[in-house]
Wavefront OBJ file of the C-alpha trace (Angstrom):
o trace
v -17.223 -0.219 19.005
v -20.256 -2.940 18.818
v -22.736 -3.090 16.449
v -25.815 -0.935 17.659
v -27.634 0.381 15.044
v -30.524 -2.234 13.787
v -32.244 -1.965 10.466
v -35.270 0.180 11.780
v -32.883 2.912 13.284
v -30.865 2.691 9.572
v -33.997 3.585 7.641
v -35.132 5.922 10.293
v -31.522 7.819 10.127
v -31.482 7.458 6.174
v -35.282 8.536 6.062
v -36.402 6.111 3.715
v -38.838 3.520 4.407
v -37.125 0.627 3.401
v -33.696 -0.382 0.734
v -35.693 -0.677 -2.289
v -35.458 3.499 -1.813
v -31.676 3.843 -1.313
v -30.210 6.800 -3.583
v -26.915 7.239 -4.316
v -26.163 10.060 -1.375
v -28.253 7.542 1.211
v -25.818 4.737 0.063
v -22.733 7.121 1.271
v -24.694 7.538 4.290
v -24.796 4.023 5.354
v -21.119 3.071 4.061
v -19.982 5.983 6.240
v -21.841 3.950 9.338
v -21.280 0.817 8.540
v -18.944 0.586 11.464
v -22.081 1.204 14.092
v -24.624 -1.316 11.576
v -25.208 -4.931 12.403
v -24.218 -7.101 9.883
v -28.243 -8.258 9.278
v -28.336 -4.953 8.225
v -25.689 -4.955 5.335
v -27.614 -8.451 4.193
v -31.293 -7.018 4.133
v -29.615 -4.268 1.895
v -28.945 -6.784 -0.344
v -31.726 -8.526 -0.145
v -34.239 -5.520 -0.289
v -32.009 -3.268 -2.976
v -29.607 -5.614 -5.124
v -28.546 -2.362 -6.817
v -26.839 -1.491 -3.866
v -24.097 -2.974 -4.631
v -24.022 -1.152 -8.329
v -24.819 2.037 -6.904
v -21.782 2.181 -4.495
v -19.808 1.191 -7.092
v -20.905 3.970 -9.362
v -20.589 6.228 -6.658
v -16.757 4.905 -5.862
v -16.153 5.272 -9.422
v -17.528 8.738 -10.219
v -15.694 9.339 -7.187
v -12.447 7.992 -8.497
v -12.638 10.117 -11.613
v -13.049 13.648 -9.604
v -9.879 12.996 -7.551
v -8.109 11.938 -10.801
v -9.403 15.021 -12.618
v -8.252 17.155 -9.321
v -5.177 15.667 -9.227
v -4.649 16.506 -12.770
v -5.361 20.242 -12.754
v -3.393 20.519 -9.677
v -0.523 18.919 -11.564
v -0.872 21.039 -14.537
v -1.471 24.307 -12.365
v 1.459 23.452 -10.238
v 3.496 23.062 -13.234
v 2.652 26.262 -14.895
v 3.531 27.900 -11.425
v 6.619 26.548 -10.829
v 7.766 26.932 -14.588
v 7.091 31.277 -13.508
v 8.597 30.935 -10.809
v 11.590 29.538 -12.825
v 11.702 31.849 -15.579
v 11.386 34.827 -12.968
v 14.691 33.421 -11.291
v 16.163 32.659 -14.482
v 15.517 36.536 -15.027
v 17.236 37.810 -11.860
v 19.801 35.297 -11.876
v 20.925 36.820 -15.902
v 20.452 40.149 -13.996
v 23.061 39.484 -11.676
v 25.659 38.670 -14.599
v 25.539 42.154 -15.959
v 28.225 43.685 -14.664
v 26.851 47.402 -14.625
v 24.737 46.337 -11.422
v 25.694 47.968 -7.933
v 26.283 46.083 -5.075
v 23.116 47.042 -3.787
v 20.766 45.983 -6.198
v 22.921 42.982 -6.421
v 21.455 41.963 -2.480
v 17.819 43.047 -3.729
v 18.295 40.466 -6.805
v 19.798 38.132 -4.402
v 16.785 38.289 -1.607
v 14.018 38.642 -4.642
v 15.572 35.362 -5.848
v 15.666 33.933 -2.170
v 11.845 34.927 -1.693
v 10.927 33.094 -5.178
v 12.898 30.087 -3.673
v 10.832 30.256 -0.778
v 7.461 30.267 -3.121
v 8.862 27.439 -5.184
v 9.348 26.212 -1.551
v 5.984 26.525 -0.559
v 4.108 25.760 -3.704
v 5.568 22.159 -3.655
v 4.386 21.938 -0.103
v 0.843 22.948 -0.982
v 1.067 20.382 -3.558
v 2.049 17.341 -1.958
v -0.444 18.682 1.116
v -3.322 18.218 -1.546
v -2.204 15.245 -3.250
v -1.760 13.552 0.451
v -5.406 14.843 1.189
v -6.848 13.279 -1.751
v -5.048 9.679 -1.015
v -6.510 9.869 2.384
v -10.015 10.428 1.428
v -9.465 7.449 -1.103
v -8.193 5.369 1.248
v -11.497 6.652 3.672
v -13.793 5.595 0.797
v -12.009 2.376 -0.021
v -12.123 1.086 3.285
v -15.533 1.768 3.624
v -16.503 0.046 0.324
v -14.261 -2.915 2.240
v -16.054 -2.653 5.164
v -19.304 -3.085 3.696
v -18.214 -5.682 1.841
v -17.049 -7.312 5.040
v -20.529 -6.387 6.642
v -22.232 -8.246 3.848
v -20.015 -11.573 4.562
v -20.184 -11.287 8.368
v -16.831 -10.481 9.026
v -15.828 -9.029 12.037
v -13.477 -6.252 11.213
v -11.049 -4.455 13.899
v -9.880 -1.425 12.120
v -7.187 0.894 13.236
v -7.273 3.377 15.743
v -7.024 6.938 14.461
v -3.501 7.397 16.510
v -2.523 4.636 14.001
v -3.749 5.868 10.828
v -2.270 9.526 11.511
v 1.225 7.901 12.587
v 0.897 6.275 8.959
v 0.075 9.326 7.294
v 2.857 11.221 8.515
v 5.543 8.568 7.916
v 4.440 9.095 4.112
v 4.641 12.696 4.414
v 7.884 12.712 5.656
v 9.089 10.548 2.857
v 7.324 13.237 1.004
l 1 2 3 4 5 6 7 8 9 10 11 12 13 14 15 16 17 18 19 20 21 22 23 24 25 26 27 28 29 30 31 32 33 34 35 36 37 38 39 40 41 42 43 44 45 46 47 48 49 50 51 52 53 54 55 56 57 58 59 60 61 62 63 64 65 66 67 68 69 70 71 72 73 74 75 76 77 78 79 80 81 82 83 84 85 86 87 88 89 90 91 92 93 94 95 96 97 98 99 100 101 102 103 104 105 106 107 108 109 110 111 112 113 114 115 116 117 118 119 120 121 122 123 124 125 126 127 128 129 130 131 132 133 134 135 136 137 138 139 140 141 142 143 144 145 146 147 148 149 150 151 152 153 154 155 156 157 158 159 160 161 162 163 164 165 166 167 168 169 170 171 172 173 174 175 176
């Protein structure tokens, strides 16, 4: 895709009337088009707002921490899930070593502990579904912090197509 968008349309679409009023948020917006922005852009950024810079840095950072945080409780919730889900089997599985159990509450033990299986199942999948999520987006905001900083040297950048990035993504999920 070329290069349309010229500094004039950039404040217009970030509503602001010129860098030296770039928030935080407004710098998301224009890493997120950086793609469409001529590369005079990315320079009279600097020029104009020399926090800019800083600011998407702080943003990538604060950023950084949420995902880890997320990632965190997801572990520890997971965890605690799994570690039920365990015990519960546990239980049906000491259950089934009593001998004073009839054959037919033996097969509802067996398909309670097949259905817990099946959570365990699940639950794991849910898990690595979020933690995949969350390396995408990182990815998403790391190459935009590289493509601005490729903007700001002039670099012409040919990134991959989406086909590409998805093929990617699902040869890590399936080592997954």
């Amino acid at each position: 895709m070329a290069r349309t968008i010229d500094e004039a349309k950039v404040l217009r679409m970030l509503d602001i009337p010129d860098f030296r009023h770039l928030s935080k948020e407004k710098a998301v917006q224009l890493v997120s088009m950086l793609d469409r922005v001529d590369p005079s852009v990315a320079k009279a950024v600097i020029e104009q707002y020399p926090q800019f810079a800083k600011i998407v840095l702080e943003t990538f950072t604060s950023w950084k921490e949420s995902v880890a945080k997320a990632l965190e409780e997801n572990g520890k919730i997971s965890h605690e899930t799994m570690a039920a889900v365990s015990a519960a089997i546990n239980h049906f599985g000491a259950l089934l070593a009593r001998e004073d159990i009839s054959e037919n509450e033996r097969a509802q033990i067996a398909d309670r502990m097949i259905e817990l299986a099946k959570l365990a199942h699940d639950i794991d999948k849910s898990n690595k579904d979020f933690i995949l999520k969350a390396l995408g987006i990182a990815g998403g905001v790391v190459i935009s912090v590289g493509v601005m900083a490729a903007a700001v040297l002039g670099v012409n950048i040919k990134l991959p197509s989406g086909n590409t990035v998805r093929n990617i993504a699902g040869g890590v999920k399936d080592a997954i």
